[in-house]
C-alpha positions as CSV (number, residue, x, y, z in Angstrom):
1,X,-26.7,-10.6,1.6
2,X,-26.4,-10.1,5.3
3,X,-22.3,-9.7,5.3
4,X,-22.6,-8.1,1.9
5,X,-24.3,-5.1,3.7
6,X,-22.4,-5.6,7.0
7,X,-18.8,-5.5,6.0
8,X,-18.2,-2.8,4.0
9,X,-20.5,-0.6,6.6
10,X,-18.5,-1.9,9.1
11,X,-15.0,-1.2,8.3
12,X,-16.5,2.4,7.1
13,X,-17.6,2.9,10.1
14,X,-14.6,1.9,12.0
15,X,-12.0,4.2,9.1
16,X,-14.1,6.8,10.5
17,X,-13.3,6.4,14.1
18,X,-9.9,6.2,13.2
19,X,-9.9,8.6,11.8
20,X,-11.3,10.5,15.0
21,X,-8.5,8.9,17.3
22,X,-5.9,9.6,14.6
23,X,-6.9,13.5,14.4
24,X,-6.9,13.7,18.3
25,X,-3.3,11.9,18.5
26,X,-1.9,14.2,16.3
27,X,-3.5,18.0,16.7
28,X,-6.7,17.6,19.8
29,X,-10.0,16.1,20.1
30,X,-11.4,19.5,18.2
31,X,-8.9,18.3,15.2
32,X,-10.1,14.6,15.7
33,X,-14.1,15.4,15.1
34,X,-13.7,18.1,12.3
35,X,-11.8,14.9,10.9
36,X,-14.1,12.0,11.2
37,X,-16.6,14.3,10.0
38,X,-15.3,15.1,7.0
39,X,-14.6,11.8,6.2
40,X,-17.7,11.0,7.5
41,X,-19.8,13.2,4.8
42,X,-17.0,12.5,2.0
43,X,-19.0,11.6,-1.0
44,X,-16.5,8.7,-1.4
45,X,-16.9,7.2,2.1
46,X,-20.4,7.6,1.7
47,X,-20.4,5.0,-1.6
48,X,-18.0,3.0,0.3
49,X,-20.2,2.3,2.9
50,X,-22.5,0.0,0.9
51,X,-20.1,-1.4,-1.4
52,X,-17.9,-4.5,-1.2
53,X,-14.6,-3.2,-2.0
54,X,-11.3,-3.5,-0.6
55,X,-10.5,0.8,0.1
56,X,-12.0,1.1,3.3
57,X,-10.3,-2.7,4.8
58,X,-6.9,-0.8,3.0
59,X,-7.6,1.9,4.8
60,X,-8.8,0.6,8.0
61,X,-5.5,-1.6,8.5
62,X,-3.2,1.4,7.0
63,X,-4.6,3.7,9.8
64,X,-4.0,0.9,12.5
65,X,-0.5,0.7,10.9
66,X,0.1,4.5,11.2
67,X,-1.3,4.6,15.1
68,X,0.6,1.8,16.3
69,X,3.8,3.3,14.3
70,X,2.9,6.7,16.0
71,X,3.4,5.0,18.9
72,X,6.6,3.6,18.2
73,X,8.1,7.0,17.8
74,X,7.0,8.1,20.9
75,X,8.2,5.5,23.5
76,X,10.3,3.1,21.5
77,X,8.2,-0.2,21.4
78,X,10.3,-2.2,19.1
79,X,7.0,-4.9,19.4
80,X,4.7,-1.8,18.5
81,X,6.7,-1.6,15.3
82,X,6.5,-4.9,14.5
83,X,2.7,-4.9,15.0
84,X,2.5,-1.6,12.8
85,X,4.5,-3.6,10.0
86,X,1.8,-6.4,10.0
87,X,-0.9,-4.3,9.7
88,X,0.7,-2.9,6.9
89,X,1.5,-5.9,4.9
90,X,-2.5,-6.6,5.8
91,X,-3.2,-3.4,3.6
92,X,-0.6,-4.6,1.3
93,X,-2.9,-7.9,0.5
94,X,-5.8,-5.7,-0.4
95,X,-3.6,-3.0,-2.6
96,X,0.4,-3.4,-3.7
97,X,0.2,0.8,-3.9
98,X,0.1,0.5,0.1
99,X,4.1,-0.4,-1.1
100,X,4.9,3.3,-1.0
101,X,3.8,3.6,2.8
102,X,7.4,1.1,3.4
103,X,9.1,4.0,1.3
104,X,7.1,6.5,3.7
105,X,8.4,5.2,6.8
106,X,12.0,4.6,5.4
107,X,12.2,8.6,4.3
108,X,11.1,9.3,8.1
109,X,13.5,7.1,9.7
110,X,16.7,8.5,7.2
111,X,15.1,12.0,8.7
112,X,14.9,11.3,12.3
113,X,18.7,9.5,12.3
114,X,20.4,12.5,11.8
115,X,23.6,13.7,9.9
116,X,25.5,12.2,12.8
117,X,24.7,8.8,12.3
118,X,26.8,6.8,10.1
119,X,25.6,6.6,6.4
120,X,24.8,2.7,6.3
121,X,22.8,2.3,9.5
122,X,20.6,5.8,8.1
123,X,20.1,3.3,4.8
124,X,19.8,0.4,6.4
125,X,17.8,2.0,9.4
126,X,17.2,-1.3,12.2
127,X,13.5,0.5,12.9
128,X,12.8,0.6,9.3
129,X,14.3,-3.0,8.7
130,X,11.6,-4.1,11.7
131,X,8.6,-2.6,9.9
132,X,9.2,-3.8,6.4
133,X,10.0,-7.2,7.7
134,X,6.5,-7.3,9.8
135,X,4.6,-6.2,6.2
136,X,7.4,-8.8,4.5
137,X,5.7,-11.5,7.2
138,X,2.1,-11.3,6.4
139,X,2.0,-10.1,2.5
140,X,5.6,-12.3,1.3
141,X,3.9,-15.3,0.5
142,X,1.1,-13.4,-1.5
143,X,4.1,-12.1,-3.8
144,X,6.0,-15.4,-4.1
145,X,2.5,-17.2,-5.5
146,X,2.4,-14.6,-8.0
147,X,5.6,-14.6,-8.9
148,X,5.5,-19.0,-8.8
149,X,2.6,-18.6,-11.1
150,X,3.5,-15.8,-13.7
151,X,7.5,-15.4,-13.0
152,X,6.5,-11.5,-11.8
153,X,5.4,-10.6,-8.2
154,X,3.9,-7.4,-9.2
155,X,1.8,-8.8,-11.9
156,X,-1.5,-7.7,-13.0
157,X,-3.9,-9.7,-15.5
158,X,-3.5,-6.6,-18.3
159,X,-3.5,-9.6,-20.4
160,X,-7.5,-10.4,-20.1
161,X,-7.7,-6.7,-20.7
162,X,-5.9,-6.3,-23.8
163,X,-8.5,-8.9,-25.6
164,X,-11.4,-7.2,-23.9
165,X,-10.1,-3.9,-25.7
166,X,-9.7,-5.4,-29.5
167,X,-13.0,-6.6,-29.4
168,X,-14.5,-3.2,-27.4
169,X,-18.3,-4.3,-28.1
170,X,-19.5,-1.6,-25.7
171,X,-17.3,1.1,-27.0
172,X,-15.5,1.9,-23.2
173,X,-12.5,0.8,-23.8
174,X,-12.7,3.7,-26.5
175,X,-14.1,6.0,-23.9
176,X,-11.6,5.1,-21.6
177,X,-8.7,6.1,-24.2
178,X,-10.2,9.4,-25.2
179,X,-10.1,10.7,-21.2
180,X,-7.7,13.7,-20.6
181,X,-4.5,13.3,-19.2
182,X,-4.5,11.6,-15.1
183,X,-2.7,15.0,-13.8
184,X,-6.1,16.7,-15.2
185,X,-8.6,13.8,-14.1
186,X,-7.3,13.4,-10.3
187,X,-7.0,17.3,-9.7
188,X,-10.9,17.9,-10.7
189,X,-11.4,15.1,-8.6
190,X,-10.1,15.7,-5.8
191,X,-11.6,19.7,-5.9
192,X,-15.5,17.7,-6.9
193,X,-14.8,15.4,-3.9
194,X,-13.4,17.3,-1.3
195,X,-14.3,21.3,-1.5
196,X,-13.1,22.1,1.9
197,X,-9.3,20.5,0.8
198,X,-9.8,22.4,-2.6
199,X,-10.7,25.7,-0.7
200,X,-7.3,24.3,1.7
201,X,-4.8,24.6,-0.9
């Protein structure tokens, strides 16, 4: 019970600080605390703190990623870049979506290189190539089990699923199918979640 409580407060805890550093990297140490403490009161953040899930360790290493990628793009630490790729394939293991951050960080590299640099090395950008490979280095092997076990490396158990939703003894399957489009879910969400973003758009 004692790491059932101490983990997940832990690592919300620490998404929280940085949070703070990633605010004050980016826009000041005033930007930095109005951060952390709306993350800090988020009614999300709040649940996560007392619940063993894998969000706030995504999260935590995905923020880590981001700093030490930062950082990269600032005084050219190709080791930096490395390090920010591990830290990404760490938030890779607890969520595949953390995927799109590789697409993320390709986008910004194509950006940054310019019209003047020559088409193939803005595709095949060497900074790009170093972070992917880093996430490639701690989450590959993950990928090639699933795909060893059940021939796809993005696959999910829908299977299990599927039977648990013919036989439906507690009717949510049939809940679940009767809920309004995502687009519609996700936008109330976010506006019952977060007011102040709501109120920012």
């Amino acid at each position: 019970q004692f790491w059932v409580v101490v983990t997940p407060l832990f690592f919300n805890m620490a998404v929280i600080f940085l949070v703070f550093l990633m605010g004050c990297r980016i826009a000041g140490v005033r930007v930095g605390l109005v951060a952390a403490f709306l993350m800090a009161v988020n009614p999300v953040s709040l649940m996560l703190a007392y619940r063993v899930l894998a969000e706030d360790v995504v999260v935590f290493f995905l923020i880590l990623s981001l700093i030490a990628y930062l950082s990269f793009c600032e005084n050219k630490n190709k080791i930096g870049l490395l390090i920010a790729g591990l830290l990404a394939g760490l938030a890779i293991l607890g969520k595949q979506t953390v995927g799109l951050m590789l697409a993320a960080v390709w986008l910004h590299q194509y950006i940054l290189a310019g019209k003047n640099e020559r088409f193939l090395k803005r595709v095949f950008n060497p900074a790009f190539l170093i972070y992917a490979g880093g996430a490639f280095l701690v989450s590959g092997f993950w990928f090639w089990k699933v795909f060893q076990t059940y021939g796809n490396p993005l696959h999910t158990p829908v299977a299990g699923m599927a039977s648990a939703a013919q036989s439906d003894l507690t009717g949510w399957f049939t809940q679940v199918r009767r809920r309004p489009h995502p687009a519609y879910f996700f936008s109330l969400s976010v506006i019952a979640i977060s007011p102040l973003f709501a109120a920012a758009l």
